[in-house]
N, C-alpha and C positions, 0 to 999 in steps of 0.2 A: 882507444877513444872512438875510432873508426865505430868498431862494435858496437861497440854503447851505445852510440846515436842509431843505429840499425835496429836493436834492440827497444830502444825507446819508440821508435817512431813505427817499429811493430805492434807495440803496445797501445800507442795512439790511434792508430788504425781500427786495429781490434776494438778496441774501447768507444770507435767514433759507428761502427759498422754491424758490433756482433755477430754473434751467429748464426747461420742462415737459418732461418725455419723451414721447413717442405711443407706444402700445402696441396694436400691430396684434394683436386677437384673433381666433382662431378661429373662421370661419362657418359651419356646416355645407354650406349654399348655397353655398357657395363654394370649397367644398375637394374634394381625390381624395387616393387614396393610392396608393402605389408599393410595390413590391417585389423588391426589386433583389440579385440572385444570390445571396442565400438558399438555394443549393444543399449537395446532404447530401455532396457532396466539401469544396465550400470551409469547410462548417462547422467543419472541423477547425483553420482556420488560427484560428477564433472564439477564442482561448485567455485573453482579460482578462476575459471571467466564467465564474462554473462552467459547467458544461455543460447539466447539468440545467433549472438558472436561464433560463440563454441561449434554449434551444430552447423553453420556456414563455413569453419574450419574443418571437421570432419568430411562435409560432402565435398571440400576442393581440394581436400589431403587425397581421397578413392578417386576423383574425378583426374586430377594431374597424371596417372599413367595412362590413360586414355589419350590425352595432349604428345605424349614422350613414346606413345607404344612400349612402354615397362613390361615386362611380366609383372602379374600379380599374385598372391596368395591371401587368401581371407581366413581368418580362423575366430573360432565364440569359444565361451569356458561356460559348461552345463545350459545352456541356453532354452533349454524344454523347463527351469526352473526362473524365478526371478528375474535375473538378469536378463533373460529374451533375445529376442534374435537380432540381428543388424536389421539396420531401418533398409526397408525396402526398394530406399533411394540407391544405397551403394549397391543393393544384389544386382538390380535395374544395368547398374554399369558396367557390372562385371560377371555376364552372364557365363562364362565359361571359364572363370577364373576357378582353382582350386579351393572350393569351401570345407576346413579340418572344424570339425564338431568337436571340441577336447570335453570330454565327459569329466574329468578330473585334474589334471594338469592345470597348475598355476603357471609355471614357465613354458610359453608352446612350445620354448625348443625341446622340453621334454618328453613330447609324444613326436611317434615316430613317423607318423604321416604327415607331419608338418614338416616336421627335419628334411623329408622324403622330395615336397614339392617345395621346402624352399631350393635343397641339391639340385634340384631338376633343371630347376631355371638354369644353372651354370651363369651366374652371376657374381661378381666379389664385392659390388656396394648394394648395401641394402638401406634405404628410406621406410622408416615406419612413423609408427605414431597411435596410442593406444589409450585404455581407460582400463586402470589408473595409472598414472603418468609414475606413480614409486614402485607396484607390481609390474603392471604386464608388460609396460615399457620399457621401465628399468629392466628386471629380471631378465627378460629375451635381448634386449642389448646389450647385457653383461656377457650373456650366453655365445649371442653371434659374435664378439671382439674375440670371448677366447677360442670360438672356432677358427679365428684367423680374416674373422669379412671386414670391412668398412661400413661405418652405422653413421647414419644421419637421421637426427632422432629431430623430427619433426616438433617444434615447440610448443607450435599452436596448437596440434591438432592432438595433443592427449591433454587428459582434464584429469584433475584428483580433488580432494577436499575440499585443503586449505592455498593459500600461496606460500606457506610456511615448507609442505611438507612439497611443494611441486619444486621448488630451488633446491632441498637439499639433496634430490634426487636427482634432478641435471645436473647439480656437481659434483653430484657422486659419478654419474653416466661419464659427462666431460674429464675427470679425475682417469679415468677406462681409456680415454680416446674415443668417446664416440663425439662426434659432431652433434652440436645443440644448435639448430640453425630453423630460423623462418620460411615461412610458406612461400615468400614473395626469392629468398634466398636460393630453394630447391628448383623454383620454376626459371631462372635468370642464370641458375649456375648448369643446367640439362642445356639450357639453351646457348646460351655463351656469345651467340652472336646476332640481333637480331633479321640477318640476312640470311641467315641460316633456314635450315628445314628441319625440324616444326622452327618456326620464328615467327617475325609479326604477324604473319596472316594469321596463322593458326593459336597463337598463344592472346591475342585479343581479343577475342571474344569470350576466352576463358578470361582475364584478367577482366573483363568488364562483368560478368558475373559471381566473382569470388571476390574482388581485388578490387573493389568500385571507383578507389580513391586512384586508382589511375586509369583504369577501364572510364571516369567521368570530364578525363581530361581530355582521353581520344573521341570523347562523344561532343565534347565542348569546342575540340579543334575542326571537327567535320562537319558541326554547323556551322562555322563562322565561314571557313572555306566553301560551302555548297551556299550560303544565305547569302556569304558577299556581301555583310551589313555589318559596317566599322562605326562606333559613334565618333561623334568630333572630341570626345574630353579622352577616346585612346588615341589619339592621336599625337595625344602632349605626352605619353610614354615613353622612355628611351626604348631604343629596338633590342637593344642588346643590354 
């Protein structure tokens, strides 16, 4: 009887608690980022977010290893044709970053100079994010899981079509084990603490240029505190 209740009340437990899940986080020390055909032709196929949106995602996907000091690696597919070159904005930021020209490869991990300076970094998590969100994205993060890395595949900042074919690609990615995780997610999970280094000093000004909607609150909070001007109708506010 003894048993039984033992038995049962393990069962209970189990049942109240599950199994534990591992949640591989973000290390700074251990990460790079990618940028993967982001060119000003293909952007146009970017068409499942606005455009505006989109291209303010792409400049603070290249712009955040610059925040984290990441290595980077940049790579185009035939880029002397249609598709064209990265926008000028990202070369700007990443002047000494490894730029792979793929003349043909549709998976960059299939050309070997990319393979080459991803190795180089000595890195195991890699942050990307590309156009198209079901090619160059998927494909090179199918590629780097079965190399063995950790992918965090950038949500925002790769564009495709439809929204039809952009979900069934993150579930096909997520189904792999890559992370399908936001802008605002990469830049909060590198940093972990805001007392840290990079931390608020450093990560706020990039949040008020990329990330406005909270970049506008630390703008809103810095006038109030430097103006010193409360009306009397906040005052009937609770504090807390």
């Amino acid at each position: 009887m003894k048993f039984s209740l033992t038995l049962a009340a393990s069962a209970l437990i189990s049942t109240v608690f599950g199994d534990a899940v591992p949640w591989e986080r973000l290390n700074k020390n251990d990460s790079m980022l990618l940028v993967v055909d982001m060119q000003e032709g293909l952007f146009n196929l970017a068409r499942d977010f606005d455009p505006t949106l989109y291209r303010n995602a792409m400049l603070a996907h290249a712009s955040l290893a610059n925040v984290f000091d990441l290595p980077v690696v940049l790579t185009t597919s035939a880029e002397t044709g249609p598709n064209g070159p990265l926008p000028q904005e990202i070369l700007d930021m990443h002047p000494s970053a490894p730029l792979i020209k793929r003349n043909g490869e549709v998976d960059a991990w299939d050309n070997s100079d990319f393979r080459d300076a991803v190795r180089a970094a000595n890195k195991s998590q890699i942050i990307l994010a590309g156009i198209t969100t079901d090619v160059c994205t998927t494909f090179l993060a199918l590629s780097l899981r079965a190399e063995g890395y950790s992918v965090w595949a950038n949500v925002e900042a790769s564009g495709t079509t439809t929204e039809l074919i952009r979900d069934i690609s993150n579930d096909r990615m997520a189904q792999s084990g890559v992370q399908i995780v936001s802008l605002f997610s990469i830049a909060l999970d590198l940093m972990r603490d805001w007392r840290n280094t990079p931390g608020a000093l450093e990560l706020f000004s990039w949040l008020d240029e990329y990330y406005p909607a909270y970049g506008y609150i630390s703008r809103g909070h810095r006038a109030a505190v430097e103006n010193g001007t409360v009306s009397d109708a906040q005052k009937t506010l609770p504090l807390r």
